[in-house]
C-alpha positions as CSV (number, residue, x, y, z in Angstrom):
1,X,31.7,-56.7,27.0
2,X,35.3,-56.4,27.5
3,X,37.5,-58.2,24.5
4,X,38.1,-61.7,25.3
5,X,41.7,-63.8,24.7
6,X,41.4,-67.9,24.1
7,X,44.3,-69.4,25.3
8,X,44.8,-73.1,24.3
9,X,47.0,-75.3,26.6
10,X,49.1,-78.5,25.2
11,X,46.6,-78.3,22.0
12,X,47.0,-80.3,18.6
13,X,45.6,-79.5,15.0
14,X,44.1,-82.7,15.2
15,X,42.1,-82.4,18.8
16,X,41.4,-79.0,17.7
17,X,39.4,-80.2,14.7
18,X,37.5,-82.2,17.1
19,X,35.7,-79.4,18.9
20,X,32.2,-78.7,18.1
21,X,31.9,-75.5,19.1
22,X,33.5,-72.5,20.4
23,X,34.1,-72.1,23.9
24,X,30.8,-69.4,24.5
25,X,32.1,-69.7,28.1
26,X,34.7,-70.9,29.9
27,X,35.3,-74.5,30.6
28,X,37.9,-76.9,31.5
29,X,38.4,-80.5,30.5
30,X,40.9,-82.6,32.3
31,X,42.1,-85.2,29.7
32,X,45.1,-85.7,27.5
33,X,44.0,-83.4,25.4
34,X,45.4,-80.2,27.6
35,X,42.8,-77.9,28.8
36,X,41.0,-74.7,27.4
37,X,40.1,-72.0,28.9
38,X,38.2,-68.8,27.8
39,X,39.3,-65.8,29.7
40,X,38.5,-62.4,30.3
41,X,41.4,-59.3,29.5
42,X,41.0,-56.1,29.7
43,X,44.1,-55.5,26.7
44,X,43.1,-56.1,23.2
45,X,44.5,-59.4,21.1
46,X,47.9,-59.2,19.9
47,X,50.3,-61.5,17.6
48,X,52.1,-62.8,20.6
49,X,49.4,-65.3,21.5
50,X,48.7,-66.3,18.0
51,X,49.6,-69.7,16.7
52,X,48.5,-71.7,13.8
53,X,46.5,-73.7,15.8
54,X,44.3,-70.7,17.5
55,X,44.0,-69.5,13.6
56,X,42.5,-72.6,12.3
57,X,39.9,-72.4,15.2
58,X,39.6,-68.6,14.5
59,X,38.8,-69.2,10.8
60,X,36.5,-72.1,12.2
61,X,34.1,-69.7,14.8
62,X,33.8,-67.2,11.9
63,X,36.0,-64.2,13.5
64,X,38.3,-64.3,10.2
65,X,38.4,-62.2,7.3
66,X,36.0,-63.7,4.7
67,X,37.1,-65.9,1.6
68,X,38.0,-64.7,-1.8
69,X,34.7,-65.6,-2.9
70,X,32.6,-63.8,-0.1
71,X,34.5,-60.9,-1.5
72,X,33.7,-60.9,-4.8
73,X,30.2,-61.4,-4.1
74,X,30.1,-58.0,-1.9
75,X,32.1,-55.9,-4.4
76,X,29.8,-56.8,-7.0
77,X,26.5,-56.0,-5.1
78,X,28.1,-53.2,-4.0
79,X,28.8,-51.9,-7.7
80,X,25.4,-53.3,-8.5
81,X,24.1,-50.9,-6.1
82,X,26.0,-47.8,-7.0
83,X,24.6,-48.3,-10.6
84,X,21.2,-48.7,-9.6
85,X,21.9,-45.0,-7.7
86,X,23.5,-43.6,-10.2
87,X,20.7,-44.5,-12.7
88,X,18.0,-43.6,-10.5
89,X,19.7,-40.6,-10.5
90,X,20.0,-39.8,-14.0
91,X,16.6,-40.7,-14.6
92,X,15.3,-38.1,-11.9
93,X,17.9,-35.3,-12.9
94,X,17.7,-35.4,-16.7
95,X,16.1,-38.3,-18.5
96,X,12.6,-37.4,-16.3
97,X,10.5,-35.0,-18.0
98,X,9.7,-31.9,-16.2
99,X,6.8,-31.2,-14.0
100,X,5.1,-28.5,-15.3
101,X,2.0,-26.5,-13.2
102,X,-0.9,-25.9,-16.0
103,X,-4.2,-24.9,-15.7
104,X,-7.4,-24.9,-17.9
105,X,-8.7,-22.1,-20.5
106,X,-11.5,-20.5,-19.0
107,X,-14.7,-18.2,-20.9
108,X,-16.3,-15.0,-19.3
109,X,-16.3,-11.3,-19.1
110,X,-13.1,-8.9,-18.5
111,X,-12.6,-5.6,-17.6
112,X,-9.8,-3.6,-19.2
113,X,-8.5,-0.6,-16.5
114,X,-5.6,1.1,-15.8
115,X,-4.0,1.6,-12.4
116,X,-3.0,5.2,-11.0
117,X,-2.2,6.5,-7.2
118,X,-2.6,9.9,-5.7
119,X,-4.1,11.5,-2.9
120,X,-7.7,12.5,-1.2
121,X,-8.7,16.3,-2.0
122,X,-12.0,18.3,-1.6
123,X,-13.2,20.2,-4.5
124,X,-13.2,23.2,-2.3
125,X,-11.4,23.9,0.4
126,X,-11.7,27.1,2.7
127,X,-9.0,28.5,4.2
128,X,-10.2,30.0,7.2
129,X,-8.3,33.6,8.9
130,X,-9.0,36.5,10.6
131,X,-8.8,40.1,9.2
132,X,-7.7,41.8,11.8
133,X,-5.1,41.3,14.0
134,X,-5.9,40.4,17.7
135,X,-5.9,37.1,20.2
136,X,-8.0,34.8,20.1
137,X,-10.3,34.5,23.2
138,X,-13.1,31.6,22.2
139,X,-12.4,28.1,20.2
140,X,-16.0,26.6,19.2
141,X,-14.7,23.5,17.2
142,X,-12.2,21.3,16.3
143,X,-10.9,19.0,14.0
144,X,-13.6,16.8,12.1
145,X,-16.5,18.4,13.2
146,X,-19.1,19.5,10.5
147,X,-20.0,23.3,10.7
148,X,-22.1,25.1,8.1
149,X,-21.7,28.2,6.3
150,X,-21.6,31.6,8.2
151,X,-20.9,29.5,12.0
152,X,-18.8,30.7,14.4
153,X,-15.5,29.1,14.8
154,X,-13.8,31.0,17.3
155,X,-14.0,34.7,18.6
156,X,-11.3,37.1,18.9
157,X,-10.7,39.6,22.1
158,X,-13.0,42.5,21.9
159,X,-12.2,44.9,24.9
160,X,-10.2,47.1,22.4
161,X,-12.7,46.8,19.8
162,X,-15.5,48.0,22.3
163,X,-13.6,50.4,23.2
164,X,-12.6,52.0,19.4
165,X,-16.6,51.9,18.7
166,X,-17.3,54.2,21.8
167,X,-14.6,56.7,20.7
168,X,-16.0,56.4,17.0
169,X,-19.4,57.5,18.6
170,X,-18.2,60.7,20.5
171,X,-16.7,61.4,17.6
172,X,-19.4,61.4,15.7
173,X,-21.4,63.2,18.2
174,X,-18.9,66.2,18.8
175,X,-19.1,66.6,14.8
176,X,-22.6,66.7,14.7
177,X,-23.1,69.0,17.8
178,X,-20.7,71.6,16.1
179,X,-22.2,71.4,12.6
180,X,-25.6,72.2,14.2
181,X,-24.1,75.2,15.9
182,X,-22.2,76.5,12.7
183,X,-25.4,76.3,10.9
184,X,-27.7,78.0,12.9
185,X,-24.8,80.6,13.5
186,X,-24.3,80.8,9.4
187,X,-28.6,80.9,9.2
188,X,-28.3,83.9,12.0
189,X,-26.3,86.2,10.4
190,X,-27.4,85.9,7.1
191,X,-31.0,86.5,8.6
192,X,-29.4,89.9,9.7
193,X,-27.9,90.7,6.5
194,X,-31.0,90.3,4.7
195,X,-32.5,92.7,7.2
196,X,-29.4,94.8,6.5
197,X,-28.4,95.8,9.8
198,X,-25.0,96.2,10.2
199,X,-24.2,94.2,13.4
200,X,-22.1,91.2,10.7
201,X,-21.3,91.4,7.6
202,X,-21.0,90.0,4.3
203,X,-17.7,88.4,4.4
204,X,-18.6,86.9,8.4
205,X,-21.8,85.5,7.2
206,X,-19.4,83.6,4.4
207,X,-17.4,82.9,6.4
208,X,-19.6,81.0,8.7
209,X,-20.9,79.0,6.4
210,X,-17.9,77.7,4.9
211,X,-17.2,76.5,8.4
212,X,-21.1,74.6,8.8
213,X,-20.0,73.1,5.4
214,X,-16.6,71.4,6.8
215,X,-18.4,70.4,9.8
216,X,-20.6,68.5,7.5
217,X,-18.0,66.8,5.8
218,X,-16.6,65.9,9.6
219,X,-19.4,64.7,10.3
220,X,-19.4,62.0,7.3
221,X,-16.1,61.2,8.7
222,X,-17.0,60.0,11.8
223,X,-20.1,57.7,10.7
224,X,-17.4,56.0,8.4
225,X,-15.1,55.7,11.7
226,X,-18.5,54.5,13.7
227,X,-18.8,52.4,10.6
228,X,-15.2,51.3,10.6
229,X,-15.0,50.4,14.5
230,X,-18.5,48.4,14.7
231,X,-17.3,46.5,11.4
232,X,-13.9,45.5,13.0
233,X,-15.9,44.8,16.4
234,X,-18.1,42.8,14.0
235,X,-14.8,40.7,12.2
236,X,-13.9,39.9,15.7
237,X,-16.4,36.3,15.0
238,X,-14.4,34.1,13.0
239,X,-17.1,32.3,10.9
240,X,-16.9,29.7,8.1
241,X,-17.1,30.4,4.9
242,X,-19.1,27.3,3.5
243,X,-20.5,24.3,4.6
244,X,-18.2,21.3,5.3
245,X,-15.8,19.3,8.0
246,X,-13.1,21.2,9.7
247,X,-10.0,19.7,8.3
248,X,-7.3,21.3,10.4
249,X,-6.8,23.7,13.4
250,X,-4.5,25.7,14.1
251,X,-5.3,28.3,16.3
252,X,-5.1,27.8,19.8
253,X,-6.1,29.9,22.9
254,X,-4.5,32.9,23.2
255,X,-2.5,32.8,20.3
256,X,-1.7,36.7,18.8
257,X,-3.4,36.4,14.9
258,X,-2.7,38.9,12.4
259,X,-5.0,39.4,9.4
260,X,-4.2,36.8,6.8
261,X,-3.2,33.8,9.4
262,X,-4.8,31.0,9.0
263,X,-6.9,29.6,11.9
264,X,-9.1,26.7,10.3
265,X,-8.9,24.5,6.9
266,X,-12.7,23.9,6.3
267,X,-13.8,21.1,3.4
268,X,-16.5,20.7,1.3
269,X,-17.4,17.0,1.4
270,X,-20.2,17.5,-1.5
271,X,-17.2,16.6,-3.8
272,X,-14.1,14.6,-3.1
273,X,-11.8,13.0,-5.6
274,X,-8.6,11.9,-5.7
275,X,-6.0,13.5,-8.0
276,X,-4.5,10.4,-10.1
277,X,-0.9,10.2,-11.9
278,X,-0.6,8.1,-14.7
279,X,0.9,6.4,-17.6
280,X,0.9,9.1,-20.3
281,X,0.7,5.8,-22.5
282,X,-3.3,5.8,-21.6
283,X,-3.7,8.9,-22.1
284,X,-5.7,8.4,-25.2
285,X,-7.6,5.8,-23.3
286,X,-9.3,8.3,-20.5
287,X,-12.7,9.6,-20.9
288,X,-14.7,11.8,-19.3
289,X,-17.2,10.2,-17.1
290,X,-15.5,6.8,-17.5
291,X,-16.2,4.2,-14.4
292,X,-13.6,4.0,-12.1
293,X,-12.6,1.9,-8.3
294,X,-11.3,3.8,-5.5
295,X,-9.7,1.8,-2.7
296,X,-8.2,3.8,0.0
297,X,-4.9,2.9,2.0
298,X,-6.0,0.8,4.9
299,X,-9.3,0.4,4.0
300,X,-8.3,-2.5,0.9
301,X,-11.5,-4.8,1.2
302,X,-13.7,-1.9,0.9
303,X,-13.7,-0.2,-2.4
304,X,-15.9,2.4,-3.4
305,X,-16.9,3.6,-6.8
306,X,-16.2,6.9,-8.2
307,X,-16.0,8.2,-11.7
308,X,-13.4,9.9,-13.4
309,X,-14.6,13.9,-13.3
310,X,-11.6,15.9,-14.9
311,X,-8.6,15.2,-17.2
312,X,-5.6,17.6,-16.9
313,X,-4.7,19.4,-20.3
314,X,-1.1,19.5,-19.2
315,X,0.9,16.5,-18.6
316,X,4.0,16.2,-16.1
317,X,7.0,16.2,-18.7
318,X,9.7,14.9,-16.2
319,X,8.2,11.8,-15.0
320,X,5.7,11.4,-18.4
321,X,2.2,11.3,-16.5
322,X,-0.9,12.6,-17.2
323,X,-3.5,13.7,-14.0
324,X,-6.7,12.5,-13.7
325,X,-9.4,13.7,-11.0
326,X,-11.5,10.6,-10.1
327,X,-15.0,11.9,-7.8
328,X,-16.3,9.1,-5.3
329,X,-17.9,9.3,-2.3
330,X,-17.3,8.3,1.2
331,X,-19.2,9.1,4.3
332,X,-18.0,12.7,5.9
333,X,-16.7,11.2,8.8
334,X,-14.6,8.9,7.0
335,X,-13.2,11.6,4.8
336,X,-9.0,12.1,5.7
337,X,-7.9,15.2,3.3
338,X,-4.4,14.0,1.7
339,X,-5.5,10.3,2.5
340,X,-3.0,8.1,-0.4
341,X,-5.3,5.8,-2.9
342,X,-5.1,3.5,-5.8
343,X,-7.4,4.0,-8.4
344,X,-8.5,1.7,-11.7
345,X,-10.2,3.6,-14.6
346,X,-12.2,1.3,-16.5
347,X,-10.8,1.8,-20.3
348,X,-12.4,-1.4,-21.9
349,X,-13.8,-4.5,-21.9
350,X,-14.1,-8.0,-23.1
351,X,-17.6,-10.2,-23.0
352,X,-17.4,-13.6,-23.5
353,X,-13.6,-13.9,-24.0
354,X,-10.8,-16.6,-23.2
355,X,-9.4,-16.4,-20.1
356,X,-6.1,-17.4,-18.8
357,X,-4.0,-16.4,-15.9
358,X,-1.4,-13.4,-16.2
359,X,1.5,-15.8,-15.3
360,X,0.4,-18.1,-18.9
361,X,1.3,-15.3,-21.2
362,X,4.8,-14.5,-22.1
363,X,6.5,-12.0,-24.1
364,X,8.5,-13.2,-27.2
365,X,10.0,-11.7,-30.7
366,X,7.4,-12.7,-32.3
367,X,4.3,-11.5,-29.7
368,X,2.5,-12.3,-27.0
369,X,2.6,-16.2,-26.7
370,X,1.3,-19.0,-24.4
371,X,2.2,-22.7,-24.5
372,X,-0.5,-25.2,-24.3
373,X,-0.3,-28.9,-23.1
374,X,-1.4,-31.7,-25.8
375,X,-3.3,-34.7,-24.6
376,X,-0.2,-36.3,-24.9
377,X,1.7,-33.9,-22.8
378,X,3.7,-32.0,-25.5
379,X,4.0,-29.0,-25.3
380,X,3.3,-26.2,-28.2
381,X,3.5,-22.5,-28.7
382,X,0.1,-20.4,-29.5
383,X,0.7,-16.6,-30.0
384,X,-2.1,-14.9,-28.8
385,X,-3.6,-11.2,-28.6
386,X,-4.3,-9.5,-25.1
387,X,-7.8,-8.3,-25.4
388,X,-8.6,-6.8,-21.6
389,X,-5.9,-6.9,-18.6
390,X,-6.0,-5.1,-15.2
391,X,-3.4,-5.1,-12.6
392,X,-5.6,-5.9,-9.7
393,X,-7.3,-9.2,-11.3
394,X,-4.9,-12.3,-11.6
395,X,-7.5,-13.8,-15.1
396,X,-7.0,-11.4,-18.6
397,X,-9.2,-11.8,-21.8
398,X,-6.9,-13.1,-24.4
399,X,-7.9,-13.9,-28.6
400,X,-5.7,-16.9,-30.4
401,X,-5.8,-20.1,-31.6
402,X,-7.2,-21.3,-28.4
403,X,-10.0,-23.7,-26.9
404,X,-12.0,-23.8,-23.3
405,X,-10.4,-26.1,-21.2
406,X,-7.5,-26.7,-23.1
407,X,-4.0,-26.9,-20.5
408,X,-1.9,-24.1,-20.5
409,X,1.3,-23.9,-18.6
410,X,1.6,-21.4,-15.7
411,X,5.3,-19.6,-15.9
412,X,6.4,-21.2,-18.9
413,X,9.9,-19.7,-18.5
414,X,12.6,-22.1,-19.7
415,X,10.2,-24.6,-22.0
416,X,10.4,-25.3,-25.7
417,X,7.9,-26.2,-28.4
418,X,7.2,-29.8,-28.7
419,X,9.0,-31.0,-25.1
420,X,7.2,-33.3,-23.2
421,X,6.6,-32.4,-19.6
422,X,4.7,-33.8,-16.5
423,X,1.4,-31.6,-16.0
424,X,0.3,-30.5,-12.5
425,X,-3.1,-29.3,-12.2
426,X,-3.5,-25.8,-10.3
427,X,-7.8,-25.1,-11.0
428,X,-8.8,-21.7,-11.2
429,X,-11.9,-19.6,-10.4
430,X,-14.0,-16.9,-12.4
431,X,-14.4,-14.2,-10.5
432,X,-17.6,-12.9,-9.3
433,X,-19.6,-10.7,-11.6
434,X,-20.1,-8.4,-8.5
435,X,-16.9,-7.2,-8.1
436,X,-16.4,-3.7,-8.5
């Protein structure tokens, strides 16, 4: 609504006084008192059309400033207000004790293990390559299949072989064929000398023979070449050397081997463990034989049980671990050679302890401590004793001055011995005695 201007013709105080209400709209009245009229402007009001009389019937409508009194009475509900703020305030920020999460002292059984990483191995692992050199004709398996001992793998080209037997065979034939004839010559003549005729003589008849006795020895030589060139022909079959999965390829058709190249990585799955670093500070915890969890990466909701089967006698000096073989088993086609784990040896345990959450516990000058929750909501400080902890489970077995289903505070950081504080409940749960 656009901002209105009153404008009062030949007006008195007096007949002013006399109006009952303010002209809501416009009107006109044609008497000695003058007339008045409301009318619309479009400019705001300014001084120039004030007058004392359109003040008094200003102040009378209620468009004035309000009295002294009315002002009073909003500056002190005003102030009244701000206090009640600024007290609220106060009471919320600092006079308001804190809130405090706590939750209750539990009873039951803990495990105390100690946590390690390292990576999948085999107890043996073959490495598979040729003996002689050649290229490699035949591929009969692949990655992750299971072979056993003594199968083929792949086959080498064996034209050239073939072909080194067959000379090795002449060979040995021609030897043969001319030891017989030097012997039967060396038995001739020495038939004749005994008859003494002089058709050959002494020295001939010697002479011969020596010759039947080197054929003999050339003879020797070529079944060792025959030998030789059938077992070459023979190494041309790439077998495995034990039973297991094939962990890695890396021949390919028609690659050029020479002897010594590896061509397969073959595993024994009989025995798999994962090589563990840890804490040389639990060293003197580790046992032979002692339980242990494996869980592998990716693979976190299914762990598997394994054992621990060596201990290293010689610790890593630079980074102040200790390794530790951990055995388990897994089914062969789920076995992934360098595959990363974390392991948790078993090193103790606690029956029928208190139980309280890691969080509760804290670390002081004087110990281990935990503050506990009064029935009147003070606070006070009990040192306690760690009996059994592991890094995977969120309870640990503590001994102190202690009761079941007392209130402890959870992340006590900050709190004091005997401050009162506003307890929020957060239950917890035993976990299940099946867990591995």
């Amino acid at each position: 609504m656009p901002p209105q201007r009153l404008i009062y013709i030949n007006a008195d105080d007096e007949q002013l006084d006399q109006l009952d209400e303010p002209p809501a709209v416009a009107r006109s009245s044609e008497d000695n008192l003058g007339t008045v009229q409301l009318e619309e402007v479009a400019t705001p009001v300014t001084d120039k059309v004030a007058t004392p009389a359109t003040a008094k019937l200003t102040k009378r409508i209620g468009l004035g400033p309000p009295h002294g009194k009315e002002r009073r009475v909003r500056m002190v509900l005003m102030a009244l207000l701000i206090a009640v703020a600024v007290g609220v305030a106060f009471w919320f920020t600092i006079l308001r004790p804190p809130a405090a999460p706590v939750t209750e002292v539990m009873r039951g059984d803990a495990v105390a293990e100690v946590e390690g990483t390292g990576t999948v191995t085999a107890d043996a692992l073959a490495n598979i390559a040729s003996k002689i050199a050649g290229r490699v004709e035949q591929i009969y398996v692949n990655e992750g299949d299971f072979v056993q001992k003594g199968q083929i793998l792949a086959a080498l080209d064996e034209v050239d072989l073939h072909r080194q037997v067959a000379m090795a065979r002449h060979k040995l034939a021609a030897a043969e064929t001319l030891a017989q004839e030097l012997q039967l010559e060396a038995n001739r003549r020495q038939a004749l000398l005994s008859k003494g005729q002089l058709s050959t003589t002494v020295e001939e008849t010697q002479r011969f023979t020596r010759q039947y006795v080197v054929a003999q020895h050339e003879v020797e030589a070529a079944k060792a070449g025959l030998e030789l060139a059938e077992y070459n022909l023979s190494l041309a079959q790439i077998p495995s050397l034990l039973n297991g999965v094939v962990t890695k390829r890396s021949a390919n058709l028609g690659d050029a081997v020479v002897p010594g190249q590896q061509m397969f990585v073959v595993a024994d799955t009989s025995v798999i463990y994962v090589s563990v670093n840890l804490d040389q500070n639990f060293t003197g915890k580790l046992r032979k034989g002692e339980p242990a969890t494996v869980i592998l990466r990716g693979r976190e909701s299914q762990p598997l049980t394994g054992h621990v089967l060596r201990i290293s006698p010689q610790a890593n000096a630079s980074t102040e671990e200790t390794v530790a073989e951990v055995a388990f088993t897994v089914p062969p086609d789920e076995f992934q050679l360098g595959q990363w784990a974390n392991v948790y040896i078993q090193v103790g345990e606690a029956k029928e302890a208190l139980l309280v959450p890691r969080t509760v516990v804290m670390s002081m000058e004087e110990g281990m401590s935990v503050f506990v929750v009064g029935a009147d909501d003070v606070v006070r400080r009990e040192t306690v004793t760690v009996l059994a902890e592991s890094p995977r489970r969120v309870l640990i077995a503590v001994a102190g001055n202690l009761r079941v289903h007392e209130r402890v505070v959870l992340m006590p950081m900050g709190l004091r011995g005997g401050e009162t504080v506003r307890p929020r409940p957060m239950p917890m749960t035993l976990p299940a005695r099946s867990e591995p």
